[in-house]
N, C-alpha and C positions, 0 to 999 in steps of 0.2 A: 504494500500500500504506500502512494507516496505519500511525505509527511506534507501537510498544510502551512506548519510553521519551523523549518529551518533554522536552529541558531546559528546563525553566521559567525557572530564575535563576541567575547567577554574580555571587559578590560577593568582592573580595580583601584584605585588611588587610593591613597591616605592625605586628610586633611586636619590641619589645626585649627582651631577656632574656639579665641577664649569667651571664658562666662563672663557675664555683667559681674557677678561679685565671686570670693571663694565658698564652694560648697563642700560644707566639710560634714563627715562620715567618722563611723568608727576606724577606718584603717589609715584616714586621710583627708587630707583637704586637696580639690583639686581646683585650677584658676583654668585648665582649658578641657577640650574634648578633642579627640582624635578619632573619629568615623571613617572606616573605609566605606568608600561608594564603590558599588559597581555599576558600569555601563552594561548591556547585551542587546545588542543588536539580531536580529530575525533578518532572512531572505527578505524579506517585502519591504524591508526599511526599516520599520517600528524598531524603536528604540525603549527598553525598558529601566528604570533607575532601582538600586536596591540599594541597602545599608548595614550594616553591623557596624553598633558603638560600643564599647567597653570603658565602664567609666575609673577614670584614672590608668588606662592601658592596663596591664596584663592585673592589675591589683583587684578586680573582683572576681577573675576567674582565669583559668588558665591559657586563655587566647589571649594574645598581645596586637595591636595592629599590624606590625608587622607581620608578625604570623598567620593572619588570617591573610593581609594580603599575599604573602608567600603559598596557602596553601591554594586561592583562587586562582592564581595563575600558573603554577605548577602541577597542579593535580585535578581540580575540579572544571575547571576552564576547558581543557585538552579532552574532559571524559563526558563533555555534553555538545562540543561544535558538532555541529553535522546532525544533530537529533533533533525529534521531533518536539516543539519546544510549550503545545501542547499538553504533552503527555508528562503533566506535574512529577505524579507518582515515580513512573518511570524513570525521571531524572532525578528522585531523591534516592532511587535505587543505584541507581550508576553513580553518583556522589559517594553512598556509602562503599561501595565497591574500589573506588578508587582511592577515599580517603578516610582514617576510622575517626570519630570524631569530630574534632570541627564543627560545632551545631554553628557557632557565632557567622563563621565564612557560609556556610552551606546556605545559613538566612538569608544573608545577603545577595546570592545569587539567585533562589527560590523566588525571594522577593522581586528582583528585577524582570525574573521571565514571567511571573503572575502581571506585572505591571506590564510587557511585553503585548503578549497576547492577549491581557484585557481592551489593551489600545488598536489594535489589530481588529478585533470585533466592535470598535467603539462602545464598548460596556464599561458602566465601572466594575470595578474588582472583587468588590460586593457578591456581582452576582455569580460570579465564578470561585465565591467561597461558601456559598450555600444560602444567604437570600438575607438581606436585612432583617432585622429585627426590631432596632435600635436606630430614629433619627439622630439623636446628640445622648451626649453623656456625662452625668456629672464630673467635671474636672477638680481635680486637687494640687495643691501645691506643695512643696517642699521646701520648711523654715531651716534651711539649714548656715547660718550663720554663725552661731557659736554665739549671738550676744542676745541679749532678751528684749533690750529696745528698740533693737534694729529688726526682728523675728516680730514684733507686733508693730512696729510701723509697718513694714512691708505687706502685713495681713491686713493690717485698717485700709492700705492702699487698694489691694483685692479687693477686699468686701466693698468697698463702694465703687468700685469699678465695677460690681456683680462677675469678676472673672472666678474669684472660687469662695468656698464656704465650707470646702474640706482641706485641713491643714495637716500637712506632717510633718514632725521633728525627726530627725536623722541624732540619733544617742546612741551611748557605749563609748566614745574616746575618753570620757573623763570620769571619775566616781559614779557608782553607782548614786551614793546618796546625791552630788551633785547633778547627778542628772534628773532625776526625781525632782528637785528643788526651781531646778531649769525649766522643765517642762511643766510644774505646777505652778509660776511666775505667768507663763503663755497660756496656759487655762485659764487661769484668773482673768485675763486681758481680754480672752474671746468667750467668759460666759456666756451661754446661749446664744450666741450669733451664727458660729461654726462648729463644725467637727472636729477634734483629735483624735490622729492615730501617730503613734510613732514604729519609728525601725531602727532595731539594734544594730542591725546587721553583723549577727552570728556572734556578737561580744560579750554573752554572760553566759557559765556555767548555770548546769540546773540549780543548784542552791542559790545563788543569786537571782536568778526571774523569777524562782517560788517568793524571793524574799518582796524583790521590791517590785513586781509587777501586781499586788494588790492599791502599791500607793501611789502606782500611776493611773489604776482603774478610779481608783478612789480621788484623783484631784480632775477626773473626768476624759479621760484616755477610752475610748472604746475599740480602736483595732490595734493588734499590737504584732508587729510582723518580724519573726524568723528572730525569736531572742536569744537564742541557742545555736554553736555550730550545726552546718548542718547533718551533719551525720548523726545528732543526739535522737533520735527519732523519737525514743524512749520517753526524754523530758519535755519533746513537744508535748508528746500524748497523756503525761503529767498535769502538762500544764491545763490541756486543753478541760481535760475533766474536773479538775479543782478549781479552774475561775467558769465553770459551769455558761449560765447566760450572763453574765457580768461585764462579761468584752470578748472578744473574736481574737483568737490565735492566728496567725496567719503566715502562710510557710511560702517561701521565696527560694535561696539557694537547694531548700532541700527538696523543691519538687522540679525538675527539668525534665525528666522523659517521661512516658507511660508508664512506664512501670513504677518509676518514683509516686509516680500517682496513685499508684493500684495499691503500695506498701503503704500508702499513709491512709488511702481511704479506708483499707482493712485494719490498720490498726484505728479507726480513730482520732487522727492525733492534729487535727487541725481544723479549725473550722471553713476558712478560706484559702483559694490558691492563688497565689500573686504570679498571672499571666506574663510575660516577658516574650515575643518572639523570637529575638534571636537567641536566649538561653533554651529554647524547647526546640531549636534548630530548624524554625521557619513556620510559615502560616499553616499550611495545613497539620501538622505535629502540634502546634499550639493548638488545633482544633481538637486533636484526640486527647489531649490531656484536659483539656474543658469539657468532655465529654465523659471523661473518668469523673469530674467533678458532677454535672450534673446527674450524673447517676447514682453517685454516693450523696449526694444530697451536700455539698459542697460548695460555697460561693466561690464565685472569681473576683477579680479585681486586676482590670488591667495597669499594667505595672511597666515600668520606661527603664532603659537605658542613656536617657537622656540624648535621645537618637534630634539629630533635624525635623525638619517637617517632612521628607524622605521616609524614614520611618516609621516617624510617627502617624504620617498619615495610612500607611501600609499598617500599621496597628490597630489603627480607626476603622478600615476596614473590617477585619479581621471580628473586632470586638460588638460593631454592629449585628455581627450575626452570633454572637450568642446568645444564651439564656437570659433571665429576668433576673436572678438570682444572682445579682452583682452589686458590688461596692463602690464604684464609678472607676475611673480611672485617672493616672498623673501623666498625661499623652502632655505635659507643658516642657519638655526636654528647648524647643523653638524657642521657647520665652527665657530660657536663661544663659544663650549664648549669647555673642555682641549684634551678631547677623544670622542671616540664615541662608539658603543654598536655593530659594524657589521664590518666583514672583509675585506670590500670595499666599499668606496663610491659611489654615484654619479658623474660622472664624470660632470667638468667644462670646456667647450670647445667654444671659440670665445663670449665671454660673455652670453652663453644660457648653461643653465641646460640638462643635455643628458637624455631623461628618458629611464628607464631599461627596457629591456625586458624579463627578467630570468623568473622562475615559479612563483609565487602571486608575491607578491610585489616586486621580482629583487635582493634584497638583504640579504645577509647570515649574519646571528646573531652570535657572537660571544660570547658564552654562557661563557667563563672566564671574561670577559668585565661587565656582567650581575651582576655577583656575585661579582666583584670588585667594583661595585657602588652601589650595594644594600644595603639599610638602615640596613635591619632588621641584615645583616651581620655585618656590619659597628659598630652599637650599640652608635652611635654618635648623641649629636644633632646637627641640623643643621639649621645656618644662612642666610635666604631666601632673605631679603629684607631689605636696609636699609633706612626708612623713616626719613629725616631728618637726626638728631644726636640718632634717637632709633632704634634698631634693633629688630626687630621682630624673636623670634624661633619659629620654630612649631615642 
């Protein structure tokens, strides 16, 4: 049978492009981001855009950008030219065949030929992921500042801008009790106006979130994401059944494939799964892991890499077509770089995300934007992450 859509060519770049302020994390504070993009081009023209970000380079997981861009153009690149571009499935099989691993690079290529071929049939991408659900969706933001006055002016600004009304604090670099005190400061500030949730990101042992994750429930914290490494599965499942309805557990690092899904929803041990596509290795696999969740009776909550509007809108997609059973999502990655890579955003309307309906992903690239950020043009190095008093280049 001849194929319909030919990949002709894939090509990946890395670009630097720093944040409006530093967003600091338990492992780090980072002042930029580094997104590879991929091009892929189809027989007929159509041109598709995809992304993988990794925030702070290789410091959340074990892809670094260079590495993904190394594994796209040596390995995954070479094991899909000439295929039918089509046949989704098919190319995630010849991906893993080629390279083991890699979800973060393999997104970004999945992504660009879903963008590809949805333009190709002028559809959005939507509908070639199983059918909207979801016009907009609640957006959230991330206070991650490190100071308390700075974290509630920036929220006052949100909230009467109506862009969000769900906050989250990024905790775990500093005392536990200090960070209780931190985060009950930012409560106080948004009594009943918004939401809190925070994320540890993997930086308390289980006696530690037994201890103090009552007294962040208690100064009004209701979702509380991945307090534990993730391999503790155990003290998820701890956790999950001793703060009962009280607040929402919610597991991040530790669910990335199906199966991670299938082990948490049999034990238990979480009540929500914080969606990422490029850690679940691409839209449709981010599909079957929401599907584990919907069947174990498990929310979602789409969750960012702090991706462009590349990305994120390739998210937006993705996330319209799930379930009801969701906690909104932080698709604001856009809003806290200096610029962006596309001639219009997402639009922000009454604190929910508008998702696009344009041809694949909705959003026009703006190819001088591309070339203003890109490294290899650039010829700079660049500083990713500052741990402590040492900074890290790569």
């Amino acid at each position: 049978m001849t194929s319909r859509f030919p990949i002709e060519r894939i090509e990946a770049r890395i670009l630097d492009i720093p944040t409006i302020r530093p967003h600091k994390l338990s492992f780090g504070s980072i002042s930029r981001q580094s997104p590879v993009i991929v091009q892929l081009w189809l027989a007929n023209g159509a041109c598709g855009f995809g992304e993988a970000a990794t925030i702070g380079g290789p410091s959340w997981n074990e892809e670094s950008p260079e590495g993904i861009q190394h594994a796209i153009s040596a390995y995954l690149a070479p094991a899909l030219l000439g295929q039918d571009g089509a046949c989704f499935e098919t190319a995630l099989t010849r991906m893993d065949l080629a390279c083991k691993g890699n979800a973060f690079a393999k997104s970004a290529v999945e992504m660009a030929l879903i963008d590809a071929v949805a333009r190709s049939l002028s559809l959005p991408a939507w509908q070639l992921l199983g059918g909207k659900r979801h016009q907009s969706l609640p957006l959230a933001w991330t206070l991650a500042s490190g100071d308390v006055d700075r974290d509630l002016e920036e929220a006052q600004l949100r909230l009467e801008q109506k862009r969000h009304r769900i906050f989250k604090m990024k905790i775990g670099a500093r005392s536990p009790a200090q960070d209780v005190a931190h985060v009950s400061q930012i409560a106080r500030g948004l009594a009943g106006r918004a939401t809190l949730t925070v994320d540890v990101n993997q930086a308390w042992d289980g006696s530690t979130a037994r201890r103090y994750l009552p007294q962040l429930i208690d100064a009004g914290v209701t979702l509380i994401e991945q307090p534990v490494a993730r391999w503790n599965v155990e003290a998820l499942k701890t956790l999950t059944a001793t703060l009962g309805n009280r607040a929402s557990i919610m597991a991040d690092e530790t669910v990335c494939t199906p199966q991670d899904a299938m082990l948490l929803a049999r034990a238990q041990a979480c009540h929500v799964f914080s969606l990422k596509v490029a850690k679940h290795g691409g839209l449709l696999r981010t599909r079957q892991v929401a599907a584990v969740a919907d069947a174990a009776d498990i929310g979602w909550y789409g969750g960012t890499m702090l991706e462009t509007s590349i990305g994120s809108a390739a998210s937006a997609h993705l996330f319209s077509t799930l379930g009801t059973q969701h906690h909104g999502c932080e698709l604001f990655g856009p809003q806290l770089l200096v610029d962006d890579l596309v001639t219009e955003r997402m639009a922000i309307r009454d604190f929910e995300l508008q998702l696009p309906d344009g041809p694949g992903f909705g959003v026009e690239v703006d190819m001088a934007q591309l070339n203003r950020f890109d490294r290899a043009r650039t010829g700079q190095a660049q500083v990713h992450i500052d741990l402590g008093h040492r900074a890290a280049t790569l």
